[in-house]
N, C-alpha and C positions, 0 to 999 in steps of 0.2 A: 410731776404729774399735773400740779394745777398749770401751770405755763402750755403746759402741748393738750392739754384737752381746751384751754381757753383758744389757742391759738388754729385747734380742730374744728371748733363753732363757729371761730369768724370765719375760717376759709369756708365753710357753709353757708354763709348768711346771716351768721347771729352777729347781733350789735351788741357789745358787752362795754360795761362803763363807757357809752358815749366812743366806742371803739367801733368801727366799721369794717379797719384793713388791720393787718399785722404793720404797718409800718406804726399807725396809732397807738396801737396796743401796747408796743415796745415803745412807744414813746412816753406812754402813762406809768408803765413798771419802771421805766426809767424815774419818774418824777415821785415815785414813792419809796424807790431805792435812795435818790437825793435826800425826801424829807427823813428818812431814816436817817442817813449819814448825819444832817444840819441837827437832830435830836439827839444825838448820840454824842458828837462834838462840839457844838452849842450850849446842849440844854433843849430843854422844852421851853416854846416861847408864845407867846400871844402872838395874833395876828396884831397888835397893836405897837408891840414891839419889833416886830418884822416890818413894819408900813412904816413908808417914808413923810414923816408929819411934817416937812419943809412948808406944805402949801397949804392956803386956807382950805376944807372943805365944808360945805354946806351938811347944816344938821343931819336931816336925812340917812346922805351917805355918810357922816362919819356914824350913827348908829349901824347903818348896816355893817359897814367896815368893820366894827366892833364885835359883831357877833358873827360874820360868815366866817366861815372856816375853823371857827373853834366847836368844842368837843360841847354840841349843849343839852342838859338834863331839864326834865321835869319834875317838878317835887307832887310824890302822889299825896293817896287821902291820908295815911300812916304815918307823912314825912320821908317814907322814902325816895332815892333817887333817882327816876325812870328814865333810860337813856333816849334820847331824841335824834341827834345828828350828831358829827364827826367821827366816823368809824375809822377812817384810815388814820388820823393822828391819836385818839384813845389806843389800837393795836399796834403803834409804834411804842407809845409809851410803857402798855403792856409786856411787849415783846422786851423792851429794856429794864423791866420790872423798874419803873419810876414811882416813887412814894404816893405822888403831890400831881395833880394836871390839874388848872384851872380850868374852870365850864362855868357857861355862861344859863343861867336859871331862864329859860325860857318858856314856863306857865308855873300854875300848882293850882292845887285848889281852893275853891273862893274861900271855904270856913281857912285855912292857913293862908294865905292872901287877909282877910280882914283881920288875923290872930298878930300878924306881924304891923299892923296899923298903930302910931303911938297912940298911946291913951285907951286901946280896946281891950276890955278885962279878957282875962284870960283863963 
């Protein structure tokens, strides 16, 4: 049902995930059929572990590198773990019911931001 109604919208006009045509479209379910496969066989991996570290790169990109495409959370006011980005590899992992995904902490709030400070009482 989600394939042929996805596939009913673009031949409409609609852009879905950066999709335009049905040949895109099938290209992208293709690449998330893949990361399934590569998790299921694999393991769950970092993008850091996937990246080929043969060659120097500059600060910058290796931060970014480090955090695109991984699964990243924000910690609220409570401590809990508010999800931010990587939906397609968290509902892989989900879908293969996996214990353990690494994610990458991408804010929190300032009082738990300065509570994890060494030396600030607590």
């Amino acid at each position: 049902a989600f394939y042929e109604e996805s596939v009913a919208a673009i031949q409409k006009g609609a852009t879905l995930w950066d999709c335009q045509t049905l040949a895109a479209f099938d290209d992208r379910c293709n690449e998330l059929d893949g990361l399934y496969e590569r998790i299921s066989t694999e393991g769950y991996k970092t993008q850091a572990e996937l990246s080929d570290r043969t060659h120097p790169i500059a600060a910058v990109d290796r931060l970014y590198q480090s955090i695109w495409g991984e699964v990243a959370v924000s910690v609220g006011r409570d401590g809990e773990l508010v999800f931010v980005d990587g939906r397609n590899r968290l509902a892989m992992a989900k879908i293969q019911q996996l214990d353990v995904v690494p994610v990458v902490i991408f804010g929190s709030t300032q009082r738990l931001a300065a509570a994890s400070q060494p030396g600030c009482p607590r």
